[in-house]
C-alpha positions as CSV (number, residue, x, y, z in Angstrom):
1,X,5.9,-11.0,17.3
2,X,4.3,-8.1,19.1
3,X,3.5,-5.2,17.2
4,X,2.3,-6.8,14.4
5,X,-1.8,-6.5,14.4
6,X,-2.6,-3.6,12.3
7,X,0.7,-3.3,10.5
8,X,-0.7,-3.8,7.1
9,X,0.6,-6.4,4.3
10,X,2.5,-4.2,2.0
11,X,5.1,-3.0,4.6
12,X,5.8,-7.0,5.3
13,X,9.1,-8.7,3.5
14,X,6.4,-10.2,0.6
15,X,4.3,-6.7,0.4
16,X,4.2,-5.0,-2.9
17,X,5.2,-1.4,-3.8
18,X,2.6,0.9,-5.5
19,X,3.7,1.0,-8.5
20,X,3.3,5.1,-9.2
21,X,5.1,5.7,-5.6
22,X,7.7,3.7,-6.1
23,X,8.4,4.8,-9.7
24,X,8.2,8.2,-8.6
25,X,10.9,7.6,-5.4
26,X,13.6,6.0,-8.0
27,X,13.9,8.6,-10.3
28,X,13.9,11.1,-7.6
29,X,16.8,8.8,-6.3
30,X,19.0,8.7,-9.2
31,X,18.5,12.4,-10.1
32,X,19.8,13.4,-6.5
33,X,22.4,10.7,-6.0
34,X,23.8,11.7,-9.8
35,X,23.5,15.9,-8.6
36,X,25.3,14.6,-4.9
37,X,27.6,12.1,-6.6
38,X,26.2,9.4,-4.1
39,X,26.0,5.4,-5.1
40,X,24.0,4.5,-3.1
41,X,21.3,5.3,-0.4
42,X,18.4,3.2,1.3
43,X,14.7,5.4,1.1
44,X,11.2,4.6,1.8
45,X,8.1,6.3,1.8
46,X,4.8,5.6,3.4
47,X,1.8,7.9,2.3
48,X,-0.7,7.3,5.2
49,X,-3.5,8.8,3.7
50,X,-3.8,6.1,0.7
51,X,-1.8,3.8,2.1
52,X,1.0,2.9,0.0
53,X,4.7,2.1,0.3
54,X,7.4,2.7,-1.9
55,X,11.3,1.5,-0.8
56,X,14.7,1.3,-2.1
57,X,16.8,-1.1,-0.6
58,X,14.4,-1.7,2.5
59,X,16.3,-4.2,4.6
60,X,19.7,-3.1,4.1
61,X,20.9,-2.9,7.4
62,X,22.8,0.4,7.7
63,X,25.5,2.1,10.7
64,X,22.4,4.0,12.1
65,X,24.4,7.0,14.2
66,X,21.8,8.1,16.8
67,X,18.9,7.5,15.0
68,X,18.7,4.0,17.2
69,X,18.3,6.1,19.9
70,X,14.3,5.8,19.2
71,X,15.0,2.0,20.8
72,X,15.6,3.5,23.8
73,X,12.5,5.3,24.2
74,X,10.7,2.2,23.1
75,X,12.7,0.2,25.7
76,X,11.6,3.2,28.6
77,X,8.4,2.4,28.3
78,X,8.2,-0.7,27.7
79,X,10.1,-1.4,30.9
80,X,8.3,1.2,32.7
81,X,4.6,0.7,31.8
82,X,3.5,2.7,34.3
83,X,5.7,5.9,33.6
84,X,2.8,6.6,30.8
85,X,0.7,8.0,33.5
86,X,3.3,9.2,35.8
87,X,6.3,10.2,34.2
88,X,8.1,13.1,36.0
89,X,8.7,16.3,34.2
90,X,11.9,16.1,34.5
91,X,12.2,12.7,32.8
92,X,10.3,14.0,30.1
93,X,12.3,16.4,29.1
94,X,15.5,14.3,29.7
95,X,13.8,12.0,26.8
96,X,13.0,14.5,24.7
97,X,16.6,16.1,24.7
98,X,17.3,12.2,24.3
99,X,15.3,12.2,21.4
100,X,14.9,16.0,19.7
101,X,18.1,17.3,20.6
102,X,19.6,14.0,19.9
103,X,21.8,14.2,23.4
104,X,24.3,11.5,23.8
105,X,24.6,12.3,27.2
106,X,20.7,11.3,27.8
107,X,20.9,8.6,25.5
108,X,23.8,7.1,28.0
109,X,22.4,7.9,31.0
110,X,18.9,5.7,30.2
111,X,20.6,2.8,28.5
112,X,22.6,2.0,31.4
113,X,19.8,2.6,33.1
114,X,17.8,-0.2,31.1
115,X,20.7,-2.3,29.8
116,X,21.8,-2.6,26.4
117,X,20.5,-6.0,26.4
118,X,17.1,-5.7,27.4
119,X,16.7,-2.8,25.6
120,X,17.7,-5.0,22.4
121,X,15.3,-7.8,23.9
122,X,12.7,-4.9,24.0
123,X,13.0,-4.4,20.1
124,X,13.3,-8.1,19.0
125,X,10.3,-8.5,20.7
126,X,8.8,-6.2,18.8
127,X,10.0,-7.8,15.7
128,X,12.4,-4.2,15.1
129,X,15.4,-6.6,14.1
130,X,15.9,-9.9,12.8
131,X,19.2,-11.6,12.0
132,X,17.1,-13.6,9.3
133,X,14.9,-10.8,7.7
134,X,18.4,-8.3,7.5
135,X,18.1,-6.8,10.7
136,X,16.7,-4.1,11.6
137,X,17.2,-1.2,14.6
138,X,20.0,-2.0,16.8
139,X,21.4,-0.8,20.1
140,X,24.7,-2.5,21.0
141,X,26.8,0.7,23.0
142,X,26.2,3.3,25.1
143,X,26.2,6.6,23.0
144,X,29.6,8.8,23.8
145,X,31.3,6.0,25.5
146,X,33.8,3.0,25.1
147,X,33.3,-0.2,26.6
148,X,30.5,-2.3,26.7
149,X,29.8,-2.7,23.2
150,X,27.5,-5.7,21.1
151,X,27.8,-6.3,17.5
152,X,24.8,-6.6,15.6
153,X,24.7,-9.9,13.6
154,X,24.3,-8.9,10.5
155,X,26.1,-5.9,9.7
156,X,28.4,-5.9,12.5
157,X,27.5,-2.5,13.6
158,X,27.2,-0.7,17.6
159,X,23.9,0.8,16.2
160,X,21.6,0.2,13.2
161,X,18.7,0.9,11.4
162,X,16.7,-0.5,8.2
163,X,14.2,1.3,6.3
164,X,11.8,-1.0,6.6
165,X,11.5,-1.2,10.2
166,X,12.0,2.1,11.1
167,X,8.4,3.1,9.0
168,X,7.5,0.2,11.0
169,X,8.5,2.0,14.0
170,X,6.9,5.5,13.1
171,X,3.8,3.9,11.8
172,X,2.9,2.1,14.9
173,X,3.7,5.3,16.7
174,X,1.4,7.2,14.7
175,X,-1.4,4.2,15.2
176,X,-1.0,4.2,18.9
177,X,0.1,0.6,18.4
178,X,3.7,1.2,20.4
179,X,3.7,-0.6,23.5
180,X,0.0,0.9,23.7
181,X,-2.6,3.5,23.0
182,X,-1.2,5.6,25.7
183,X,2.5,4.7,25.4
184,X,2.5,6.3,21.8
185,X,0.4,9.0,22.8
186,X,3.8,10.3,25.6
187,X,5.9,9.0,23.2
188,X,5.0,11.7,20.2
189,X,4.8,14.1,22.8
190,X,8.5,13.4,23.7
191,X,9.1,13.1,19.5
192,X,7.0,16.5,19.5
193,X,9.0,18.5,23.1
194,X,7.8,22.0,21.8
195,X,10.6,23.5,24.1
196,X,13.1,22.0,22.3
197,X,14.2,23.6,19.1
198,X,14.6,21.1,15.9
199,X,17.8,21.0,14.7
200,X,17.7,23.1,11.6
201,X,19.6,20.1,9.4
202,X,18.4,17.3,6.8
203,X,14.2,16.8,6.4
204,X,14.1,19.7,8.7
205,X,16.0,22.4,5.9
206,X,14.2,20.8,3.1
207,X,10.7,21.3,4.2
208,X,11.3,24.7,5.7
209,X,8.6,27.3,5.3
210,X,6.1,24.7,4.4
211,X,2.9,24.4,6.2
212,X,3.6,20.7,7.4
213,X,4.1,19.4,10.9
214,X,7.6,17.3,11.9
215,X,8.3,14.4,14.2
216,X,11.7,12.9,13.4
217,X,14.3,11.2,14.6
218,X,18.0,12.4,12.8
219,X,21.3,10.9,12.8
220,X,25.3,12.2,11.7
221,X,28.8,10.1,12.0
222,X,30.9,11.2,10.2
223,X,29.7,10.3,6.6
224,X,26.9,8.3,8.0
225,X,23.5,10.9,7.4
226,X,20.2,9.6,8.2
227,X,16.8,11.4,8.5
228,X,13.9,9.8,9.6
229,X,10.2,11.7,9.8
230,X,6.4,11.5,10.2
231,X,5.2,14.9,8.3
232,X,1.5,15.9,8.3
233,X,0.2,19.2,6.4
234,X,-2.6,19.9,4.2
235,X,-3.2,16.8,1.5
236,X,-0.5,14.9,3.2
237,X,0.6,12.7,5.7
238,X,3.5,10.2,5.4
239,X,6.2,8.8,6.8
240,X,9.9,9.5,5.0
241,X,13.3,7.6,5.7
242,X,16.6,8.1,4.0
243,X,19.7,6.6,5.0
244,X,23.1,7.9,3.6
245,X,26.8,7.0,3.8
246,X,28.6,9.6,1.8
247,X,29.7,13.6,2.7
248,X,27.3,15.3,0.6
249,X,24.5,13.1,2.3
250,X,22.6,15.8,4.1
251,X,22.4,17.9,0.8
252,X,20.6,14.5,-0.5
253,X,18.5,14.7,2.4
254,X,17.1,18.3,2.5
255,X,16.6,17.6,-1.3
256,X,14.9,14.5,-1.0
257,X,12.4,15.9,1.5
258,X,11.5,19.0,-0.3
259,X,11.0,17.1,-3.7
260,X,8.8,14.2,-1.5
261,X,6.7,17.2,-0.4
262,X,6.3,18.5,-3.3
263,X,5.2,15.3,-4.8
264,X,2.3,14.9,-2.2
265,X,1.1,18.7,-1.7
266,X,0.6,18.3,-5.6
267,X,-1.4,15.0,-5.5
């Protein structure tokens, strides 16, 4: 599996929590699923600076809305190793209003470019999904269209996520360990595209005001809500991820994010 050197024991299937993070992310958990009325969720948090993991239903493999989209821009450069040192402007920001502004319209117009199926052979490669380990990230349709569509096996969804595997995703991004040292690098500027505004919803609400820095990759169908962020700031540096599937989801989300921070600005 590539991708794996580096990525340390306690985010593998037979890791072990920290037992003080994870206490602390399951009663944050139930008091915001019992204010939000929610049953369930799927949460993980990876504090980079210790490192420890703490995760709540980590391989539950979840409808993922566009937060899959982050397989595309794995798949890009991947495919296209030598875009890293001569990727067009233009391309650049067509990715980054892939990835910041969430654009279905850019999403589509690089997945047919790559294929649906190599870009899922791009992120079983990398060990991103796994019929036999739950799943994991999953692109089976182009966004904003009908058509050619692929099931995943396990949940049966056009597009999924776990928690597990996307901090896998975001913490090999933040190692440099994403296709390379050089790949990760243009791909956080992409995740980073200060021209492009973030969308003023989920982690992004919750941790307004606060002197932290955001890369994330959002998601919204209907009552699927997802959030997934690397956020650095004074005393801090993890990696958040909370999946919802229930109306009041995002309200779980900016809540979960400003009570996370406030967890680690106080450590």
């Amino acid at each position: 599996m590539k991708g794996c050197m580096g990525v340390d024991e306690w985010l593998s299937p037979d890791g072990k929590s920290d037992s003080l993070l994870q206490a602390t992310l399951e009663q944050l958990d139930s008091r915001l699923r019992t204010r939000f009325g929610l049953t369930e969720t799927a949460v993980g948090i990876l504090d980079l600076q210790k490192p420890r993991v703490a995760m709540i239903r980590p391989d539950h493999c979840e409808y993922a809305a566009s937060v899959a989209k982050i397989g595309i821009l794995l798949a890009y450069f991947a495919i296209h190793p030598e875009a890293v040192s001569a990727l067009e402007a233009q391309i650049q920001h067509e990715l980054g209003l892939l990835i910041k502004a969430s654009s279905n319209e850019m999403a589509a117009k690089f997945s047919h470019e790559l294929g649906l199926k190599r870009i899922q052979a791009v992120l079983n490669d990398w060990g991103f999904y796994d019929a036999k380990k739950g799943g994991g990230i999953w692109v089976g349709k182009h966004y904003g269209e009908s058509g050619e569509r692929y099931e995943d096996p396990v949940g049966h969804h056009s597009h999924a996520v776990s928690v597990r595997q996307l901090l896998r995703f975001f913490l090999l991004l933040e190692r440099g360990e994403l296709v390379s040292a050089a790949a990760s690098q243009r791909m956080r500027q992409i995740f980073e595209s200060p021209g492009i505004a973030h969308d003023p919803i989920k982690f992004v609400k919750g941790l307004e005001g606060r002197p932290v820095a955001i890369i994330r990759k959002w998601g919204s169908w209907e009552d699927w809500l997802h959030d997934a962020a690397v956020v650095r700031g004074p005393g801090r540096h993890y990696i958040l991820v909370g999946l919802t599937h229930h109306p009041r989801g995002d309200d779980y989300l900016v809540d979960l994010a400003g009570a996370v921070d406030d967890f680690f600005s106080a450590a």
